[in-house]
Backbone as ProteinMPNN parsed JSONL, in Angstrom:
{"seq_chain_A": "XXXXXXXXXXXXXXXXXXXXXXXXXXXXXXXXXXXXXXXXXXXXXXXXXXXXXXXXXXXXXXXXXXXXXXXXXXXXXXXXXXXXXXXXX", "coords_chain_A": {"N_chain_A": [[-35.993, -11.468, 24.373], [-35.777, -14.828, 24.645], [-33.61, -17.767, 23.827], [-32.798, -21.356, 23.057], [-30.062, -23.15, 22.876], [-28.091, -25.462, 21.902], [-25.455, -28.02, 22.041], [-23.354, -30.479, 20.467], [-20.514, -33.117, 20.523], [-17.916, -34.051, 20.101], [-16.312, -34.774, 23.217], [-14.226, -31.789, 24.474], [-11.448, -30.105, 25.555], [-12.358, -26.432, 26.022], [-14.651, -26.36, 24.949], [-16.902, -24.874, 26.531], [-15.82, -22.399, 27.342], [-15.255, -21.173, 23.941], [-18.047, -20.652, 23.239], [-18.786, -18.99, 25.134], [-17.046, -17.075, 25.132], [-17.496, -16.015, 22.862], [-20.65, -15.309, 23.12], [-20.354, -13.364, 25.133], [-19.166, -11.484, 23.176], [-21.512, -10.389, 22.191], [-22.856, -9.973, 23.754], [-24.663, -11.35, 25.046], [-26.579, -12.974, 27.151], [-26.151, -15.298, 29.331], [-28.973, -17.603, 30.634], [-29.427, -20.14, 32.212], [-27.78, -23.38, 31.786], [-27.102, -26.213, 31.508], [-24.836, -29.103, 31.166], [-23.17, -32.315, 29.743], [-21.234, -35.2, 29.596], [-21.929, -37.8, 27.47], [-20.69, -41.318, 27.028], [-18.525, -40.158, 26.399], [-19.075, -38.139, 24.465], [-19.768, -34.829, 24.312], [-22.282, -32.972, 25.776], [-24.37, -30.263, 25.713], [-27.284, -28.169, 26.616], [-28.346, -24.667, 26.718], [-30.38, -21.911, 28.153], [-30.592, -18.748, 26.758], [-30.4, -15.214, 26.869], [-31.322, -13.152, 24.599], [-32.348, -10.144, 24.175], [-30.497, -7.95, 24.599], [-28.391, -8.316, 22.384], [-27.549, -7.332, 19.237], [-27.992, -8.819, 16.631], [-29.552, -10.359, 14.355], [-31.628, -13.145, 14.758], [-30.823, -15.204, 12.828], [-28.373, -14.02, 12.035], [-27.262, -14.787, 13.835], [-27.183, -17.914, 14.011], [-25.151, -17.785, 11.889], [-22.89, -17.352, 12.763], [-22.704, -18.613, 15.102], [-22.558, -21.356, 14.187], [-20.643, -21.402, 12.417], [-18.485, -21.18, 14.513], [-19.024, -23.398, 15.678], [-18.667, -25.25, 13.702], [-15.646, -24.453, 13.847], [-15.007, -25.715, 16.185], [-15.764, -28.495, 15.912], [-17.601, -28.974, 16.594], [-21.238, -29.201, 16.862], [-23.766, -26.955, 17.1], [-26.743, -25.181, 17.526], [-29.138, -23.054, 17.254], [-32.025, -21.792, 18.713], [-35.291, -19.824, 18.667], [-36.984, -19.529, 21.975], [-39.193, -20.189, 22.064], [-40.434, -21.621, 19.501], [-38.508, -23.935, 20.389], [-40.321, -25.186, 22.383], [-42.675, -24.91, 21.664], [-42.117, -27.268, 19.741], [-41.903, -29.811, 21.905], [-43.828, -29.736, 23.253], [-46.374, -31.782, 24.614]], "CA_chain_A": [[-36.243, -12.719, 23.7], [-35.04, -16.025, 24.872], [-33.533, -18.765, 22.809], [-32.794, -22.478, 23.241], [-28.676, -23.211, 22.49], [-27.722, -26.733, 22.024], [-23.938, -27.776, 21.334], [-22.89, -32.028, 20.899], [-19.604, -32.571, 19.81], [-16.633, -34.941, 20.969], [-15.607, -33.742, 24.02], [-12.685, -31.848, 24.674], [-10.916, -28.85, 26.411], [-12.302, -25.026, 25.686], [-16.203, -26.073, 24.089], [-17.476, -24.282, 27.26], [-14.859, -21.086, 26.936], [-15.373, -20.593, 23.183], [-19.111, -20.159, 23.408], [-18.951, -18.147, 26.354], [-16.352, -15.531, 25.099], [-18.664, -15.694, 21.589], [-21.573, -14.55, 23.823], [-20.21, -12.223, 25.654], [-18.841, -10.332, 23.147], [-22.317, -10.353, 21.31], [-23.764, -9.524, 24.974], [-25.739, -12.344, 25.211], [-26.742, -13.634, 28.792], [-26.57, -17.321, 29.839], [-29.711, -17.829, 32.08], [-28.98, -21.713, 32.743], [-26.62, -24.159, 31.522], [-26.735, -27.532, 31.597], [-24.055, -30.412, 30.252], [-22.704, -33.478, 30.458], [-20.676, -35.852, 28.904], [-22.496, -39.084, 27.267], [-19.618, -42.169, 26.144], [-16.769, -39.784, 25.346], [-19.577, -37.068, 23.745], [-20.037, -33.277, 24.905], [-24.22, -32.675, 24.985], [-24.842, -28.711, 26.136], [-27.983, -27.022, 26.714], [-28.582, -23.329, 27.374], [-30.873, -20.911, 27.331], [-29.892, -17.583, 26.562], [-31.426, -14.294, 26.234], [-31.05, -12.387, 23.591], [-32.436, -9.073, 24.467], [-29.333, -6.759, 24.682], [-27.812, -8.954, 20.927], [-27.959, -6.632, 18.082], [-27.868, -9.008, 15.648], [-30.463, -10.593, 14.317], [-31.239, -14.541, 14.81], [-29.964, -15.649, 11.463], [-27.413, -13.355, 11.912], [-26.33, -15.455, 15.292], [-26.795, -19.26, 13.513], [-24.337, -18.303, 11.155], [-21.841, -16.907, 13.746], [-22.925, -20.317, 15.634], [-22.213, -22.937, 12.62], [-19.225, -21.289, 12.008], [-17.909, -21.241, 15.644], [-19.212, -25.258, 15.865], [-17.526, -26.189, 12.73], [-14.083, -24.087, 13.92], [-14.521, -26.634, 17.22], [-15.904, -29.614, 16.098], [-18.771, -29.623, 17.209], [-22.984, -29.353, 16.401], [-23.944, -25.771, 17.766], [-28.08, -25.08, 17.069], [-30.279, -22.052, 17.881], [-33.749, -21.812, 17.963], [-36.414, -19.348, 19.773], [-37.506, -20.422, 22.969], [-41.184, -20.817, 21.853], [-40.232, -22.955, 18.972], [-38.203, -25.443, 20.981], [-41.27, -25.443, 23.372], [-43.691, -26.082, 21.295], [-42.075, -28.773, 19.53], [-41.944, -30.1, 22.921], [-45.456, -29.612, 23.526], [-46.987, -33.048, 24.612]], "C_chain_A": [[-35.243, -13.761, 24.192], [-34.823, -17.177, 23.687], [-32.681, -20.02, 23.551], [-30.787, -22.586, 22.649], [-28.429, -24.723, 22.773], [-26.352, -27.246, 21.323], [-24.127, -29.489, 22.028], [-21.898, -31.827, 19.835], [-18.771, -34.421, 20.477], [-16.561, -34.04, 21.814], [-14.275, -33.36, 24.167], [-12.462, -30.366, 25.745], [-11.591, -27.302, 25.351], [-13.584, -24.83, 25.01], [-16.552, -25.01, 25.427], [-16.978, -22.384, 27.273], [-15.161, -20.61, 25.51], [-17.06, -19.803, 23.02], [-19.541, -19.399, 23.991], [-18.235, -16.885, 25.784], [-17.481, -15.203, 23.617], [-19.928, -14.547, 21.875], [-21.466, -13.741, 24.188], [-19.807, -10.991, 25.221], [-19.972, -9.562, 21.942], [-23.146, -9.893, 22.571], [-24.836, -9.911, 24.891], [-25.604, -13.292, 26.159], [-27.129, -14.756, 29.032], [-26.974, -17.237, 30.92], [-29.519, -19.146, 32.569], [-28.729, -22.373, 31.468], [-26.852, -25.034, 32.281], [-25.815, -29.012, 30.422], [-23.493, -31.326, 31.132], [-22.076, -34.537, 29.461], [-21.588, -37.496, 28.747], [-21.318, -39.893, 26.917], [-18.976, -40.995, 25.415], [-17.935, -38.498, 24.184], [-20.363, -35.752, 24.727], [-21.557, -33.544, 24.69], [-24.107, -31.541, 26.233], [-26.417, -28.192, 26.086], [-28.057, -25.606, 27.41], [-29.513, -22.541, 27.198], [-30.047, -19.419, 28.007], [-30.866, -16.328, 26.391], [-30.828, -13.022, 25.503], [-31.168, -10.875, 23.551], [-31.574, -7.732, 24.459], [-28.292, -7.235, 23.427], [-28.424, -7.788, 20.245], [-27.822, -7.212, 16.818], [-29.261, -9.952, 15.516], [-30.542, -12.4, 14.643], [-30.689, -15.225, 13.551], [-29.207, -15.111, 11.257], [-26.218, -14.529, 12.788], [-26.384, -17.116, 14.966], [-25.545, -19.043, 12.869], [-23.008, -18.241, 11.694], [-21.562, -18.344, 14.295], [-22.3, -21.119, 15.519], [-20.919, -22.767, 13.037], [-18.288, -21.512, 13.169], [-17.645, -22.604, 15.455], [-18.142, -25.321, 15.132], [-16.03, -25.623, 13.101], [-13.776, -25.314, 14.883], [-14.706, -27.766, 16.946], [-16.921, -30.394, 16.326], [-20.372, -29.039, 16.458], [-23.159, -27.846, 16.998], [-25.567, -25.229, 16.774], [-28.381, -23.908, 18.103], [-31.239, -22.075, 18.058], [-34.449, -20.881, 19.514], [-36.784, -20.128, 20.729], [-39.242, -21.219, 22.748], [-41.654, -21.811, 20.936], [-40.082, -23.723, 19.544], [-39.731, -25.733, 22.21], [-42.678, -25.673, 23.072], [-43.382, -27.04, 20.38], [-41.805, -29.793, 20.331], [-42.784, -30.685, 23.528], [-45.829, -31.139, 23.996], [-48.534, -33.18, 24.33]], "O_chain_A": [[-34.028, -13.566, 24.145], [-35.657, -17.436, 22.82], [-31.965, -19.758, 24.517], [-30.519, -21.712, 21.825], [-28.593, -25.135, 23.921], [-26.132, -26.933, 20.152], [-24.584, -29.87, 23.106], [-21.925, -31.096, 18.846], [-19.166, -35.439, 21.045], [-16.663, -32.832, 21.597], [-13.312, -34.121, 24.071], [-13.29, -29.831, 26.483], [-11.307, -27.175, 24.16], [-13.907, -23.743, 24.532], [-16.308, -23.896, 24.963], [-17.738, -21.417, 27.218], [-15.417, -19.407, 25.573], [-17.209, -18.614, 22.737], [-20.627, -18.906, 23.689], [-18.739, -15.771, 25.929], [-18.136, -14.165, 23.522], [-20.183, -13.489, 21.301], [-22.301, -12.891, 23.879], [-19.812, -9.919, 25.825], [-19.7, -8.666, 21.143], [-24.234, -9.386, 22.296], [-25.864, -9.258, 24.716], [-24.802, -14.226, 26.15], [-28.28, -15.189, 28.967], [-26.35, -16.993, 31.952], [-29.437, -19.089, 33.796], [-29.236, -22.103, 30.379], [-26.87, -24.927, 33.507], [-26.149, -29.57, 29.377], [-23.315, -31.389, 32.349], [-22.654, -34.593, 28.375], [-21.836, -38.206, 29.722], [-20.56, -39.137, 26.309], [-18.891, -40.852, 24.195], [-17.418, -38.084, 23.146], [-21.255, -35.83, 25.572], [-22.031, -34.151, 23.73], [-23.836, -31.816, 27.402], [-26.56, -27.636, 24.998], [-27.822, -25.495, 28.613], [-29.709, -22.27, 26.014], [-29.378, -19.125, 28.998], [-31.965, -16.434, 25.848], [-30.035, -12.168, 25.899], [-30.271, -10.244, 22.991], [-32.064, -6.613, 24.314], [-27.271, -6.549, 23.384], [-29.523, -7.312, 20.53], [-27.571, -6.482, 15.858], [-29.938, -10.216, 16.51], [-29.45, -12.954, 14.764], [-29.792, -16.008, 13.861], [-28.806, -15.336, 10.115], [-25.067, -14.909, 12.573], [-25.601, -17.756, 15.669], [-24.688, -19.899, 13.086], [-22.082, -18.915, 11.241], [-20.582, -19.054, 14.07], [-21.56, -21.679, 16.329], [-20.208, -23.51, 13.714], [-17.225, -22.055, 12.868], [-16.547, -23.082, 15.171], [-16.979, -25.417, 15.524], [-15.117, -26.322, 12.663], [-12.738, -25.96, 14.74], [-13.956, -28.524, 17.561], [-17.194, -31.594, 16.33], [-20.3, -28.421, 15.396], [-22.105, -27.664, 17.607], [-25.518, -24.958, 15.574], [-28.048, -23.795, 19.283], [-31.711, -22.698, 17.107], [-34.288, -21.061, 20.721], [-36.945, -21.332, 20.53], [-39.949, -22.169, 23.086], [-42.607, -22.579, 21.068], [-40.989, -24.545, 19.676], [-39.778, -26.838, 22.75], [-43.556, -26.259, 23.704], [-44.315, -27.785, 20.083], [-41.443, -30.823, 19.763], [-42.749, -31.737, 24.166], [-45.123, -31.828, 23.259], [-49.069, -34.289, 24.329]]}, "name": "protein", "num_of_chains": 1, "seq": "XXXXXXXXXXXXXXXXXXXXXXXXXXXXXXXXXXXXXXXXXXXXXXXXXXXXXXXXXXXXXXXXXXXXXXXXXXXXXXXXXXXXXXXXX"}
């Protein structure tokens, strides 16, 4: 299962590092990554796949939140098939 990962924040030093060691030690694989800084604000997408996670997805928002709010920042989940069909055109 793939899922959608979206992180906006202020930018600063270590958003890219905390999410990453988060993942990895939940063994959850970043297939592409893309960010970029807007006026002085972090904006992240990733998708991720979930497949080898043993926790459940409402297990991994609340892990998420809680990460965001330790940094500062916005940190959202969502199935890939959600974000893609609210996408949908």
């Amino acid at each position: 299962m793939n899922a959608i990962v979206t992180v906006v924040g202020k930018d600063k030093v270590g958003i890219i590092a905390g999410i990453s060691a988060l993942f990895a030690g939940l063994n959850i694989n970043i297939i592409d990554i893309t960010q970029t800084i807007l006026s002085g604000n972090f904006v992240m997408m990733m998708m991720v796949d979930l497949s080898g996670c043993g926790k459940s997805l409402a297990g991994l928002k609340t892990d998420i939140a809680s990460l965001g709010e330790s940094m500062g920042v916005s940190i959202t989940i969502m199935h890939e098939q959600v974000f893609s069909a609210m996408h949908r055109i």
